[in-house]
PyMOL Python script that loads the backbone (N, CA, C, O; Angstrom):
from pymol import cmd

cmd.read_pdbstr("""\
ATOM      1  N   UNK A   1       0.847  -1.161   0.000  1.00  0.00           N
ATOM      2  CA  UNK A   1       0.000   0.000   0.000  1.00  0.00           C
ATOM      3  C   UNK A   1       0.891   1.221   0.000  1.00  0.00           C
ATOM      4  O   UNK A   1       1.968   1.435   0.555  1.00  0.00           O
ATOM      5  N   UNK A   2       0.309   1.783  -0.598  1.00  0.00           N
ATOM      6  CA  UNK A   2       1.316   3.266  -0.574  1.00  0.00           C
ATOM      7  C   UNK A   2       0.627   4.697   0.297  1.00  0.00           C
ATOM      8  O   UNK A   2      -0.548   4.959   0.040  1.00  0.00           O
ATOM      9  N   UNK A   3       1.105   5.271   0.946  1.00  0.00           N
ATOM     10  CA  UNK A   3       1.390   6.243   1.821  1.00  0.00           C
ATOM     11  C   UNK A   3       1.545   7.517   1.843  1.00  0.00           C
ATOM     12  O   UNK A   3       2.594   7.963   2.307  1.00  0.00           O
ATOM     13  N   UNK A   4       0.545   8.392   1.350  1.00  0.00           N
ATOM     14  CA  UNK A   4       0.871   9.636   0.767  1.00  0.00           C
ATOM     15  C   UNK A   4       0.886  10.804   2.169  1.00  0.00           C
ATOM     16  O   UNK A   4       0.411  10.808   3.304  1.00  0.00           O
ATOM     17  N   UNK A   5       1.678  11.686   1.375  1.00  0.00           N
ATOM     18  CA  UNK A   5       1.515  13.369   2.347  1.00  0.00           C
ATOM     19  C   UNK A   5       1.598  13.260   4.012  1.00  0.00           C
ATOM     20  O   UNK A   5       0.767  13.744   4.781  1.00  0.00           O
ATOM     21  N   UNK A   6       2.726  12.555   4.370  1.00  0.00           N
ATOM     22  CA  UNK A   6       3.142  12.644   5.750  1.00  0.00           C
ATOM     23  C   UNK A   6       3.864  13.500   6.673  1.00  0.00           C
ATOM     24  O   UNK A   6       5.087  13.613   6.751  1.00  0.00           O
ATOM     25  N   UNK A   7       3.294  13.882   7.119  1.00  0.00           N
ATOM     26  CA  UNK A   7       3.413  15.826   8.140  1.00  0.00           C
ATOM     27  C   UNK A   7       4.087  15.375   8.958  1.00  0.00           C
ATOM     28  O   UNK A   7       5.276  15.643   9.129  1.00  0.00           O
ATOM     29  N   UNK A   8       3.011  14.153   9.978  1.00  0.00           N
ATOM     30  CA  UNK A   8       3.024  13.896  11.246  1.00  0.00           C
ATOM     31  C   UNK A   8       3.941  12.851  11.562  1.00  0.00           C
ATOM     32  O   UNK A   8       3.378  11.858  12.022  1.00  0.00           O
ATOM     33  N   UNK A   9       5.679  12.733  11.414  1.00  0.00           N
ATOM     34  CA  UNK A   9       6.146  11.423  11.741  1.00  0.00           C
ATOM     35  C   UNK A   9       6.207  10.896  12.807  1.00  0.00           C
ATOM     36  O   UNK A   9       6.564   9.733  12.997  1.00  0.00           O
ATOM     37  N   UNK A  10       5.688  12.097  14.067  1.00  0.00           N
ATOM     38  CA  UNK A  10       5.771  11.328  15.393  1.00  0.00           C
ATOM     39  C   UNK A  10       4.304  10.269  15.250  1.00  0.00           C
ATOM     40  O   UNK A  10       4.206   9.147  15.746  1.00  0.00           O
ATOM     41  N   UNK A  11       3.372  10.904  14.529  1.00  0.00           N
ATOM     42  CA  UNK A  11       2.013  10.171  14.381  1.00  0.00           C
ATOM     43  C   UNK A  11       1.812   9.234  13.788  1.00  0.00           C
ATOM     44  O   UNK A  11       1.084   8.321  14.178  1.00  0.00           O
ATOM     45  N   UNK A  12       2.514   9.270  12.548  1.00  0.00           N
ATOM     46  CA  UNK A  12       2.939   8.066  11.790  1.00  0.00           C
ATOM     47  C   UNK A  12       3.732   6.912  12.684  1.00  0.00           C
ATOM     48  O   UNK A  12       3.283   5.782  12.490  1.00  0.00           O
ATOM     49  N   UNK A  13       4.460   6.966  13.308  1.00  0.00           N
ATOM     50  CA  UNK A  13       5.488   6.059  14.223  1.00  0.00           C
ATOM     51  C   UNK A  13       4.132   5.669  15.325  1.00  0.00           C
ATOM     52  O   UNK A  13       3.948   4.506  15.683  1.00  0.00           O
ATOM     53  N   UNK A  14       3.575   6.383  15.614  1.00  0.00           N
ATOM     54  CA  UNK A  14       2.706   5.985  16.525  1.00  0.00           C
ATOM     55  C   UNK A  14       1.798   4.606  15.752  1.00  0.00           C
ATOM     56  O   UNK A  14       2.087   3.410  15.790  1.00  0.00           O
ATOM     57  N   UNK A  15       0.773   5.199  15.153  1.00  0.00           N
ATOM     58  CA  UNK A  15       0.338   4.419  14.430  1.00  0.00           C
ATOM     59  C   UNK A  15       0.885   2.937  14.492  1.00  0.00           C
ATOM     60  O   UNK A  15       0.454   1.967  15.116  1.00  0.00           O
ATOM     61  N   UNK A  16       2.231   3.101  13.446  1.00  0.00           N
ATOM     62  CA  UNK A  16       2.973   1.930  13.039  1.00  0.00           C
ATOM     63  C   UNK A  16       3.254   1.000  14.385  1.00  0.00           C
ATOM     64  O   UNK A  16       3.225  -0.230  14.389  1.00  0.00           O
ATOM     65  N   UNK A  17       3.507   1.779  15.432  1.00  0.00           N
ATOM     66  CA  UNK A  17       3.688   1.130  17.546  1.00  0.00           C
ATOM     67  C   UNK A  17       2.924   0.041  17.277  1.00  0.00           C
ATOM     68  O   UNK A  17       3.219  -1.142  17.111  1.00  0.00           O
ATOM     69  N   UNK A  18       1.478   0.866  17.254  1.00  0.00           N
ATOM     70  CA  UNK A  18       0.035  -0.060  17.467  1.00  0.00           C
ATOM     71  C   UNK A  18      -0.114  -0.746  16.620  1.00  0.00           C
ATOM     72  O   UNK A  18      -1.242  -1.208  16.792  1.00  0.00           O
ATOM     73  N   UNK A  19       0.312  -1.169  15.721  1.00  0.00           N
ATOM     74  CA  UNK A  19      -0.048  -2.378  14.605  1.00  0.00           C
ATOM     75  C   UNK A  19       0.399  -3.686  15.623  1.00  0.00           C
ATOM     76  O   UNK A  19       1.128  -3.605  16.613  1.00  0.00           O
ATOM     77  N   UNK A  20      -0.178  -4.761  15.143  1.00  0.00           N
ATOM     78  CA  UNK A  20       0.064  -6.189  16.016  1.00  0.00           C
ATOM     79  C   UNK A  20       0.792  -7.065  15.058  1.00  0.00           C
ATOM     80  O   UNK A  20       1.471  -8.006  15.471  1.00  0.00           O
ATOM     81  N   UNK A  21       0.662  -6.759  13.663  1.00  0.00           N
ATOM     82  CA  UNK A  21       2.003  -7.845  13.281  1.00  0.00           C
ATOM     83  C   UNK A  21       2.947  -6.536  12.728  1.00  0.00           C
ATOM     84  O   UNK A  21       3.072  -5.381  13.134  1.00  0.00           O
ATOM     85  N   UNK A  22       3.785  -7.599  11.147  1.00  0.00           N
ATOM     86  CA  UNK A  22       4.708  -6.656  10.817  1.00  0.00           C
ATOM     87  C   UNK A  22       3.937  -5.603  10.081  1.00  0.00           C
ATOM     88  O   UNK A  22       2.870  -5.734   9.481  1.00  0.00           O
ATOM     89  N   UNK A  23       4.873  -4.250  10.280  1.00  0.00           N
ATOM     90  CA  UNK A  23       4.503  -3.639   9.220  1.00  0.00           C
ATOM     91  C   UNK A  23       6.410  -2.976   8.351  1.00  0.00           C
ATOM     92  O   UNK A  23       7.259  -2.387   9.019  1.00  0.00           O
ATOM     93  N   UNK A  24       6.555  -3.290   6.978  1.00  0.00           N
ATOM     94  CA  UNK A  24       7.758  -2.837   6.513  1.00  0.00           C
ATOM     95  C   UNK A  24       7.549  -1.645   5.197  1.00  0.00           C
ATOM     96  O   UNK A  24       6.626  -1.385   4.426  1.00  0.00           O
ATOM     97  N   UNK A  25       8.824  -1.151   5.401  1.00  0.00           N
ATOM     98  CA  UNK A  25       8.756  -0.039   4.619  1.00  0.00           C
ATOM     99  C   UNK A  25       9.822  -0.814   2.823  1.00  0.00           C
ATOM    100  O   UNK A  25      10.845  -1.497   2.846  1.00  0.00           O
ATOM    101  N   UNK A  26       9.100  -0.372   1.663  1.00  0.00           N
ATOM    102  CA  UNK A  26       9.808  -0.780   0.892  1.00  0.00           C
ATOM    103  C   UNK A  26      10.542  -0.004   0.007  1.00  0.00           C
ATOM    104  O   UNK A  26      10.040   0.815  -0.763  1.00  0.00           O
ATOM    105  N   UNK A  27      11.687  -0.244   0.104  1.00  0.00           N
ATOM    106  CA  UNK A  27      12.591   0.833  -0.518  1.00  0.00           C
ATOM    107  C   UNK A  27      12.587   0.715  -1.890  1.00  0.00           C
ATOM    108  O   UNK A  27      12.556  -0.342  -2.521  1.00  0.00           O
ATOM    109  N   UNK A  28      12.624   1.997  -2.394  1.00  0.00           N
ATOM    110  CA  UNK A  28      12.588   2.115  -4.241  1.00  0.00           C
ATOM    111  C   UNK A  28      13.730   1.007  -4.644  1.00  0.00           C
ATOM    112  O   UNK A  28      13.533   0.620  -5.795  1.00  0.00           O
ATOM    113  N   UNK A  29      14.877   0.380  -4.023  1.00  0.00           N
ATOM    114  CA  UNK A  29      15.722  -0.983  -4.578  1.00  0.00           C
ATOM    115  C   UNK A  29      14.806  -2.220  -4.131  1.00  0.00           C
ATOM    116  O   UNK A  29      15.151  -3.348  -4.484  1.00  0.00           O
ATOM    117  N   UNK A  30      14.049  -2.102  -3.630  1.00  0.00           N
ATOM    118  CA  UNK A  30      12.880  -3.224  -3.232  1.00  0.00           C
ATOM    119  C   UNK A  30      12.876  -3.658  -1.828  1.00  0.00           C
ATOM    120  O   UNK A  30      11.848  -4.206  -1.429  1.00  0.00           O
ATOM    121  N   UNK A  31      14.091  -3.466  -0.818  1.00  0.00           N
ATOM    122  CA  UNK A  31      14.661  -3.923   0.494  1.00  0.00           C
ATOM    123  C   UNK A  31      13.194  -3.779   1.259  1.00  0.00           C
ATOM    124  O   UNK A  31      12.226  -3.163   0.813  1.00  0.00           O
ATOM    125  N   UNK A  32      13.268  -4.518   2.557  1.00  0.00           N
ATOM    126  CA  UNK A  32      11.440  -4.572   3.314  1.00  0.00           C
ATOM    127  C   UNK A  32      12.519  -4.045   4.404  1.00  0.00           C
ATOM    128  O   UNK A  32      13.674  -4.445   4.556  1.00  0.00           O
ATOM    129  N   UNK A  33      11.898  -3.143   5.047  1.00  0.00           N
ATOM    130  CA  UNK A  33      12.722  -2.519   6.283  1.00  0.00           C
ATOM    131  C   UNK A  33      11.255  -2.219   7.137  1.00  0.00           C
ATOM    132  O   UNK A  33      10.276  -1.598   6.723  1.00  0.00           O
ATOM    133  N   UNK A  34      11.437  -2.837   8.384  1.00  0.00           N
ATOM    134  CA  UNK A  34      10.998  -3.373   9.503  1.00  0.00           C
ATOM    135  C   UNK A  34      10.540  -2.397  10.619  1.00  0.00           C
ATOM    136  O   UNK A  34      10.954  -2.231  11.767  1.00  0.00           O
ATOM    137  N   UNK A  35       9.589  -1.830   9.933  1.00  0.00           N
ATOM    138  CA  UNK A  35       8.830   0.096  10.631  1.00  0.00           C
ATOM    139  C   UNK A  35       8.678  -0.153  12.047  1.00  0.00           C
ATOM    140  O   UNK A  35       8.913   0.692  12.911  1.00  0.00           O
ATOM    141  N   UNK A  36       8.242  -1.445  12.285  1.00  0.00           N
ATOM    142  CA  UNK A  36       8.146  -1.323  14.225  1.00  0.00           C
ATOM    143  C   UNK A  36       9.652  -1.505  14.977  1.00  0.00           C
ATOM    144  O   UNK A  36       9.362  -1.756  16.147  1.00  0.00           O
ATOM    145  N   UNK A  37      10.647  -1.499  14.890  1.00  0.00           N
ATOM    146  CA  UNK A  37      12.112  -1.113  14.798  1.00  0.00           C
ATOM    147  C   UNK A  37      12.188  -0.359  15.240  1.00  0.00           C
ATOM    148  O   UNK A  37      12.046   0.688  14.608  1.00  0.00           O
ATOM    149  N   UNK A  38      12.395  -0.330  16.282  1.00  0.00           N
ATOM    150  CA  UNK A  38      12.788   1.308  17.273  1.00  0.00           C
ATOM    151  C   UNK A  38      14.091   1.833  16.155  1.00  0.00           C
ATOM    152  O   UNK A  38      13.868   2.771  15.390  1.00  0.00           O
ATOM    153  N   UNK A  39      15.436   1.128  16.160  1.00  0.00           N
ATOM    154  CA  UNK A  39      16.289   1.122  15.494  1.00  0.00           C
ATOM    155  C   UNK A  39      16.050   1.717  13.861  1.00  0.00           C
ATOM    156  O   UNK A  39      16.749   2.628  13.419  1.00  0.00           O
ATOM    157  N   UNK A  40      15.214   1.211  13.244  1.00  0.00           N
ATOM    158  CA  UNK A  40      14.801   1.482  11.664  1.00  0.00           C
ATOM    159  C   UNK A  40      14.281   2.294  11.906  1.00  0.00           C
ATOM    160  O   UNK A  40      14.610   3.260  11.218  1.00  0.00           O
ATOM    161  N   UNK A  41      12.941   2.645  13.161  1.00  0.00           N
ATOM    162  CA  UNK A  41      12.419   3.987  13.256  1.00  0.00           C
ATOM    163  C   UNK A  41      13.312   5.184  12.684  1.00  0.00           C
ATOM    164  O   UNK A  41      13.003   5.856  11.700  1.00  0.00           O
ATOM    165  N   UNK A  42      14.734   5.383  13.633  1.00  0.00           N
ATOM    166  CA  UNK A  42      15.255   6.033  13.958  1.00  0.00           C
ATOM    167  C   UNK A  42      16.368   6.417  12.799  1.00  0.00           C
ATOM    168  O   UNK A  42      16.848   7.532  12.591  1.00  0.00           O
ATOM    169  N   UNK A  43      16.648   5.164  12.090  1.00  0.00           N
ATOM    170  CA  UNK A  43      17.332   5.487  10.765  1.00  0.00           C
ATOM    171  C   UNK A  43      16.441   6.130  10.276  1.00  0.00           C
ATOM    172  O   UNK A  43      16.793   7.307  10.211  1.00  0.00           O
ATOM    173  N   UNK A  44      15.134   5.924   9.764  1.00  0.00           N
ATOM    174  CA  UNK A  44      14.024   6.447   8.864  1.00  0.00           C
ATOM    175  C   UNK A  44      14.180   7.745   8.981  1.00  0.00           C
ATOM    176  O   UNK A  44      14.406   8.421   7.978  1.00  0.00           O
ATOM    177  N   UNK A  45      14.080   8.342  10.303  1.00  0.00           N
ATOM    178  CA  UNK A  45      13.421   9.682  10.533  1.00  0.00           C
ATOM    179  C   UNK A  45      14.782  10.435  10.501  1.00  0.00           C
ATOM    180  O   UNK A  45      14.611  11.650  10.398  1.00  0.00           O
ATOM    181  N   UNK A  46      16.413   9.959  10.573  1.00  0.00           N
ATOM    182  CA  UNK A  46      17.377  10.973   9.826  1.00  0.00           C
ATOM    183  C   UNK A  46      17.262  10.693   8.894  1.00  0.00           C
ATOM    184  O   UNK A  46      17.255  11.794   8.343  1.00  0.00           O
ATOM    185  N   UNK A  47      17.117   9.825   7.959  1.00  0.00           N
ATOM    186  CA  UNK A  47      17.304   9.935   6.358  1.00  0.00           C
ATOM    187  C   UNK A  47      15.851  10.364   5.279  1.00  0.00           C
ATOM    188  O   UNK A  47      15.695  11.380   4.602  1.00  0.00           O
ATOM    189  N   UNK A  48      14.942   9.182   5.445  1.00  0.00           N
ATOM    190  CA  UNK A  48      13.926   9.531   5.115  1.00  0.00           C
ATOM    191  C   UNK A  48      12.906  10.399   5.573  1.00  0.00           C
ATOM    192  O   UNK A  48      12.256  10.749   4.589  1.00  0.00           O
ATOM    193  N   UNK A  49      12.456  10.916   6.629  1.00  0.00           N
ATOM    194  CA  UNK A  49      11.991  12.088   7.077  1.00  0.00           C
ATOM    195  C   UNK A  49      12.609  13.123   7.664  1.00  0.00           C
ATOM    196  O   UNK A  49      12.121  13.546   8.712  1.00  0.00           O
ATOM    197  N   UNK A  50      13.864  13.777   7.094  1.00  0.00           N
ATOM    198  CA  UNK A  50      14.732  14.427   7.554  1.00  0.00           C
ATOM    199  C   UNK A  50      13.953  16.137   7.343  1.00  0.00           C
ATOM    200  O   UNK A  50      13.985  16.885   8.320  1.00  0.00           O
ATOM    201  N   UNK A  51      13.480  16.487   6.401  1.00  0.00           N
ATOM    202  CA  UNK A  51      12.766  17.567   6.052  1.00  0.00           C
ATOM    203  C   UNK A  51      11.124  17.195   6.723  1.00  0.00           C
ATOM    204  O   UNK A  51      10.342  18.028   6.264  1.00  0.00           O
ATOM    205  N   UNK A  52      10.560  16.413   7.457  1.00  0.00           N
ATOM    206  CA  UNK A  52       9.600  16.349   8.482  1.00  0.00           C
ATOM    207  C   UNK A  52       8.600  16.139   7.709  1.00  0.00           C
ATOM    208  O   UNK A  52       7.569  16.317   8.358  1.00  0.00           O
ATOM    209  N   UNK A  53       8.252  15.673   5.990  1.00  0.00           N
ATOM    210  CA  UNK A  53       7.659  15.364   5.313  1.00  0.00           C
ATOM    211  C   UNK A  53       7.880  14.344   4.411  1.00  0.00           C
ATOM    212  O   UNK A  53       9.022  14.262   3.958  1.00  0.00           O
ATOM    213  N   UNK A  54       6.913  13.416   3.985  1.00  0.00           N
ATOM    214  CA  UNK A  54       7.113  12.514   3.386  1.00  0.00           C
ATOM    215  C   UNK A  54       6.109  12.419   2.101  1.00  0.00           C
ATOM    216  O   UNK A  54       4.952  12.118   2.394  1.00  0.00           O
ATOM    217  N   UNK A  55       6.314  12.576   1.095  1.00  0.00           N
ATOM    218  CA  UNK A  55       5.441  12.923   0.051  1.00  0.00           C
ATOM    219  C   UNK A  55       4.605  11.551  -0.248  1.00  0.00           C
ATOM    220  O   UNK A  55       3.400  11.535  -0.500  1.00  0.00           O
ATOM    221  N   UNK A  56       5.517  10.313  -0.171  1.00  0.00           N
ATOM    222  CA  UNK A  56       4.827   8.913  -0.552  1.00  0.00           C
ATOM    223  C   UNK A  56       5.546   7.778  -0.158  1.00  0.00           C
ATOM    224  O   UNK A  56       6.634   8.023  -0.680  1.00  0.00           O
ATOM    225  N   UNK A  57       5.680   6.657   0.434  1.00  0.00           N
ATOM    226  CA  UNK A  57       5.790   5.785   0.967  1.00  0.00           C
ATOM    227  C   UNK A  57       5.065   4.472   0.770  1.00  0.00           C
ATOM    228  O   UNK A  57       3.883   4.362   1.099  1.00  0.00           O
ATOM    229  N   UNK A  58       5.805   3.397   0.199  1.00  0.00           N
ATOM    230  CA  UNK A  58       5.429   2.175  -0.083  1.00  0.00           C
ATOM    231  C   UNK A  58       5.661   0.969   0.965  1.00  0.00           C
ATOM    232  O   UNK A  58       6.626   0.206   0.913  1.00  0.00           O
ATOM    233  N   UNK A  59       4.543   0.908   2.003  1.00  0.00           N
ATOM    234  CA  UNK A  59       4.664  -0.417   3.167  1.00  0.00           C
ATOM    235  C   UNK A  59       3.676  -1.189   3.073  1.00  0.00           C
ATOM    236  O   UNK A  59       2.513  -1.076   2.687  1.00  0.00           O
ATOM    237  N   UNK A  60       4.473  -2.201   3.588  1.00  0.00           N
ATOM    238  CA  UNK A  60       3.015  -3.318   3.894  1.00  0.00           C
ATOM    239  C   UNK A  60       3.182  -3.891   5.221  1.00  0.00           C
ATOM    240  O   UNK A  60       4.212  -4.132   5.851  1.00  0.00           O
ATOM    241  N   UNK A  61       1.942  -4.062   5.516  1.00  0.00           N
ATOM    242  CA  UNK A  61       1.729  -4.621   6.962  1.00  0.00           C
ATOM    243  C   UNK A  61       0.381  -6.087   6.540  1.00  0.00           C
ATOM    244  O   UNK A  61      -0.573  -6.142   5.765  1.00  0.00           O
ATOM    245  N   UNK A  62       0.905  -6.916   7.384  1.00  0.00           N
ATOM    246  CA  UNK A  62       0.698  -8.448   7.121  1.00  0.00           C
ATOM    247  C   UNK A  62      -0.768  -8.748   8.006  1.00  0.00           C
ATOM    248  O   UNK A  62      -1.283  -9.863   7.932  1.00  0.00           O
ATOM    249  N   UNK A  63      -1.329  -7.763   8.764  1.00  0.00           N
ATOM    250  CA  UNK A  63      -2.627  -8.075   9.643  1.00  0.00           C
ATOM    251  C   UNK A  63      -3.736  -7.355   8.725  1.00  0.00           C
ATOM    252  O   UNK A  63      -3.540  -6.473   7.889  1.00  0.00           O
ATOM    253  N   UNK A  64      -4.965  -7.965   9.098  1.00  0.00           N
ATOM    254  CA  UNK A  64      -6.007  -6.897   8.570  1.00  0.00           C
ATOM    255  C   UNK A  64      -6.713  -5.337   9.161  1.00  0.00           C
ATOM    256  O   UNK A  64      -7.190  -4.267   8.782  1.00  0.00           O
ATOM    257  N   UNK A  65      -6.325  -6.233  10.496  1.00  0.00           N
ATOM    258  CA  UNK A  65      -6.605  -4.682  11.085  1.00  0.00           C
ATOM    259  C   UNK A  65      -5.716  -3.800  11.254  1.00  0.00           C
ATOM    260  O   UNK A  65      -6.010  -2.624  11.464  1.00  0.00           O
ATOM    261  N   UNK A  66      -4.132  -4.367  11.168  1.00  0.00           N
ATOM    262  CA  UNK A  66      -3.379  -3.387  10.916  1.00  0.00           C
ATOM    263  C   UNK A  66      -3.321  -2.483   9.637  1.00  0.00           C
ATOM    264  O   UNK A  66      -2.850  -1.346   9.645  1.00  0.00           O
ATOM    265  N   UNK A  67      -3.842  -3.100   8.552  1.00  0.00           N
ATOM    266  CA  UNK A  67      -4.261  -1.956   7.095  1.00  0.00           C
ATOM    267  C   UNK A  67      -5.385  -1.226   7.366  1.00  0.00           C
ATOM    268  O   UNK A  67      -5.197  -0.014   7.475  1.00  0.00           O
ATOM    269  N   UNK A  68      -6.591  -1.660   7.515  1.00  0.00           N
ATOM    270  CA  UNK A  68      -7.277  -1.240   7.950  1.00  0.00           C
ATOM    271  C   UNK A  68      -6.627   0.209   8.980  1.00  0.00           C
ATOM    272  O   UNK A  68      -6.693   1.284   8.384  1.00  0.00           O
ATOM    273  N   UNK A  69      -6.101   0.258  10.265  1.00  0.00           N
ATOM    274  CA  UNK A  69      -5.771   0.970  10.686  1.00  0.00           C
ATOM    275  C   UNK A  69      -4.696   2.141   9.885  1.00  0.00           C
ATOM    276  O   UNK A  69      -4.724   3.370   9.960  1.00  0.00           O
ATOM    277  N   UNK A  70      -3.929   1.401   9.246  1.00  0.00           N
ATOM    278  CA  UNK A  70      -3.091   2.791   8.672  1.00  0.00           C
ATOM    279  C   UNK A  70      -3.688   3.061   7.477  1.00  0.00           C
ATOM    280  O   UNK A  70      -2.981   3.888   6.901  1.00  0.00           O
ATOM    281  N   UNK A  71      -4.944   2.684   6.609  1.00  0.00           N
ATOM    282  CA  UNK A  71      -6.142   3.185   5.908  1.00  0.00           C
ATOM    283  C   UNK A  71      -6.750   4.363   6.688  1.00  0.00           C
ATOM    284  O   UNK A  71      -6.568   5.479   6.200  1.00  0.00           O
ATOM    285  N   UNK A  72      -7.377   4.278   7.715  1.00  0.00           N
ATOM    286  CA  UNK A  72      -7.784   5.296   8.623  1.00  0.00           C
ATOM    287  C   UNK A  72      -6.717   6.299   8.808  1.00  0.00           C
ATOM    288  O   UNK A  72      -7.055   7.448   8.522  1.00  0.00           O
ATOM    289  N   UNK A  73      -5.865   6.181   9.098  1.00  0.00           N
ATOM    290  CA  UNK A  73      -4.380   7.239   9.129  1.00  0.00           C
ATOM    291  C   UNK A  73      -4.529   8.086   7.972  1.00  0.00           C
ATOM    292  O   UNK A  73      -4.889   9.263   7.977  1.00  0.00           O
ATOM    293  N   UNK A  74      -4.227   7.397   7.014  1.00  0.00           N
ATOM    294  CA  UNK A  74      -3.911   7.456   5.511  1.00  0.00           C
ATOM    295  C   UNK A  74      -5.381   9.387   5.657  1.00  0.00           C
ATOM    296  O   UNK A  74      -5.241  10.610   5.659  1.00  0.00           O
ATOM    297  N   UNK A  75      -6.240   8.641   5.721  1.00  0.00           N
ATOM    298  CA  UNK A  75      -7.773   9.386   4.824  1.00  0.00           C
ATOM    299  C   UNK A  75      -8.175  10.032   6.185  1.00  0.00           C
ATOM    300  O   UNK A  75      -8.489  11.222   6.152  1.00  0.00           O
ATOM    301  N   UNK A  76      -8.197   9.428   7.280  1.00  0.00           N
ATOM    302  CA  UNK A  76      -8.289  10.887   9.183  1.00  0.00           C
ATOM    303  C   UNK A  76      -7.746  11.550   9.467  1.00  0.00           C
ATOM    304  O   UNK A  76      -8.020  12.728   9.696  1.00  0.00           O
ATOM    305  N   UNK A  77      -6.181  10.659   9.599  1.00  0.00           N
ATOM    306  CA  UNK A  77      -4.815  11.138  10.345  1.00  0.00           C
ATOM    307  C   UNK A  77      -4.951  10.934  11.824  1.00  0.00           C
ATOM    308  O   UNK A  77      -4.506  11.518  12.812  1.00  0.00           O
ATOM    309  N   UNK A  78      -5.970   9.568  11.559  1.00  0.00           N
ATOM    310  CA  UNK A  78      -6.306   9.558  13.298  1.00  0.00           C
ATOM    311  C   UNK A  78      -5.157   7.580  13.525  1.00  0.00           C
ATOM    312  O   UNK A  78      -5.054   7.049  14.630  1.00  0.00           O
TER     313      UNK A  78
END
""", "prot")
cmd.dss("prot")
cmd.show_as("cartoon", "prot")
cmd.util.cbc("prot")
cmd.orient("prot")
């Protein structure tokens, strides 16, 4: 699923906390990097959210209610 117009990365990280299985981020070389990762968090947010916006983002998360939930993110921001 892809991930548009991200303001909020403390909100986004939140979100991603509360998911119950995986959820990974996929890098434009294809790599699955492992968003509930305190560690990957923390790479993410110096490299990839370094300017505090994220225009689009390609993850997947393996539960239903975890899509479901970052669907609601996605279109609330809740």
């Amino acid at each position: 699923m892809k991930i548009q117009n991200i303001n909020d990365v403390e909100g986004f990280f939140k979100i991603i906390n509360e998911c119950h299985g995986p959820v990974e981020l996929i890098s434009p070389e294809g790599d699955r990097i492992n968003l509930k990762s305190k560690l990957s968090q923390y790479l993410s947010m110096a490299t990839i959210f370094s300017n505090g916006y994220i225009r689009e983002l390609e993850i997947v998360a393996h539960e239903r209610e975890d899509i479901e939930r970052l669907i609601k993110y996605m279109y609330q921001g809740e």
